[in-house]
C-alpha positions in Angstrom: 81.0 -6.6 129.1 85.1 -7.2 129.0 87.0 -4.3 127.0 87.7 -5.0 123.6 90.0 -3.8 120.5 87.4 -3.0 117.5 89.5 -3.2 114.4 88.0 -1.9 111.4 88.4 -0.7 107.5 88.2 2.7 106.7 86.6 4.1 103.7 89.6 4.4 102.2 91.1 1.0 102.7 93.1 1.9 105.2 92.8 -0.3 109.0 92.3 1.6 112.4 91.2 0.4 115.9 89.6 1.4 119.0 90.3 0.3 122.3 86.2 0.0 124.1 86.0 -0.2 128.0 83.7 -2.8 129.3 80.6 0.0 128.4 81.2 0.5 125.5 83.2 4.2 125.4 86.4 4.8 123.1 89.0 4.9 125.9 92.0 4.9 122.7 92.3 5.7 119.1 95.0 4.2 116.6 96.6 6.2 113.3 95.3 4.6 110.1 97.6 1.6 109.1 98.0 0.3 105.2 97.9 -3.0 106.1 95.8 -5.3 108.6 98.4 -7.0 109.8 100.1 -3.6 111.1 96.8 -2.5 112.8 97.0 -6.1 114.4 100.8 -5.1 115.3 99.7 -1.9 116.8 97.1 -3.7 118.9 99.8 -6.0 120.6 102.0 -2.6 121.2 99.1 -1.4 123.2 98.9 -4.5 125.3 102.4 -4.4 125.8 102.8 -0.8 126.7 99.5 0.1 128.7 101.0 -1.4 131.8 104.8 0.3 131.0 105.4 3.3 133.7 106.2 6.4 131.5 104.5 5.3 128.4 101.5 8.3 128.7 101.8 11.6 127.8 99.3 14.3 128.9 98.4 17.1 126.8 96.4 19.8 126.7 95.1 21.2 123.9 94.1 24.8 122.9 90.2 24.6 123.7 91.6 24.2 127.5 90.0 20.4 126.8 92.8 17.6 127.6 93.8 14.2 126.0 96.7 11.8 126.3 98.5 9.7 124.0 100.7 6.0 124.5 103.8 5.6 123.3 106.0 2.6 122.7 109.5 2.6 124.2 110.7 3.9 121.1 108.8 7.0 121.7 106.2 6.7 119.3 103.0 7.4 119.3 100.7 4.0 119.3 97.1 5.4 120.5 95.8 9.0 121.3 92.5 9.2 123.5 89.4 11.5 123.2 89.4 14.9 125.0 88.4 15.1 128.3 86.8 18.8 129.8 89.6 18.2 133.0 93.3 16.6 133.5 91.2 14.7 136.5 89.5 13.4 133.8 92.3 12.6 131.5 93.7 11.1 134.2 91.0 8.2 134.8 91.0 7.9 131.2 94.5 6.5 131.6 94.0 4.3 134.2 91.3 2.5 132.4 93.8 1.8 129.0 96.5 0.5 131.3 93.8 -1.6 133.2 92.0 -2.6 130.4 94.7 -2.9 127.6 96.7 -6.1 128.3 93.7 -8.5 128.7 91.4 -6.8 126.0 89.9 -9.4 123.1 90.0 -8.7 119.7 86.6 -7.8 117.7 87.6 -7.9 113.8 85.3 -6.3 111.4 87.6 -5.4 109.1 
């Protein structure tokens, strides 16, 4: 299975996607956005920055667990992943948005 952007609705109206790898795990996370077509915005930013050198940032956070987040060229935040028990882990996690990111399709369920 190809990796795939799953844009939904929240409860709330609100529009939020996921980046899936090819089995299925989150790899990314979006904010909520008011409107579809800025979810659908935020999707191509992801596809556009995966592949950018300097566009991740790793954190830790205060459980010792780590995550990392993508940024847009204008430095803000476009996607944050799940937490991951080592930076090695983190890492890997990284690799597969900027691998998987550019060429992902587009599930709509929104």
């Amino acid at each position: 299975m190809a990796s795939t952007f799953h844009l939904k609705k929240a409860k709330d109206g609100q529009f939020h996607f996921n980046l899936l790898a090819g089995n299925g795990e989150i790899i990314l996370s979006s904010e909520l956005y008011k409107a579809k077509d800025s979810a659908l915005n935020g999707i191509d930013s992801v596809k556009r920055n995966a592949p950018r050198e300097g566009a991740f940032e790793s954190k830790a956070a205060s459980n010792d667990k780590h995550y990392f987040v993508l940024k847009a060229s204008n430095g803000q935040v476009i996607g944050q992943s799940q937490m991951y028990a080592s930076a090695s882990g983190c890492r890997q996690g990284i690799e597969s948005v900027r691998r998987n990111a550019p060429d992902a399709a587009l599930r709509d369920d929104s």
